[in-house]
C-alpha positions in Angstrom: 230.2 119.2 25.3 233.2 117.7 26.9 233.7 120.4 29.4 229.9 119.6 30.3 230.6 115.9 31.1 233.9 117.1 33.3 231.2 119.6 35.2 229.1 116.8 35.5 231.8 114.4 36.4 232.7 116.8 39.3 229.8 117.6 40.7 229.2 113.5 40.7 232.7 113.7 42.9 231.5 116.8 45.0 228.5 114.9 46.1 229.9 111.6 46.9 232.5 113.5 49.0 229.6 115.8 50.7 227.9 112.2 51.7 231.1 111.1 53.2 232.0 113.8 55.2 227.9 114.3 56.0 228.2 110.3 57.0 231.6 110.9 59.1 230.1 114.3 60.9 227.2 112.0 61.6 228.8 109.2 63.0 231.2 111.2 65.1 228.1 113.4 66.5 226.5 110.4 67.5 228.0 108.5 70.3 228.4 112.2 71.6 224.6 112.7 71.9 224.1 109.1 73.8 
């Protein structure tokens, strides 16, 4: 059971670092566009 909460706990990590890097790619693609 604990290993589960670390898996779950990581993947929580993994996805708010995907969002930021998503956000960053986003925001640097942008002003690039217009």
């Amino acid at each position: 059971m604990k290993k589960k909460q670390k898996y779950a706990g990581f993947t929580l990590l993994e996805m708010l670092i995907v969002l930021l890097i998503i956000s960053v790619l986003i925001l640097l693609f942008v002003p690039n566009q217009a």
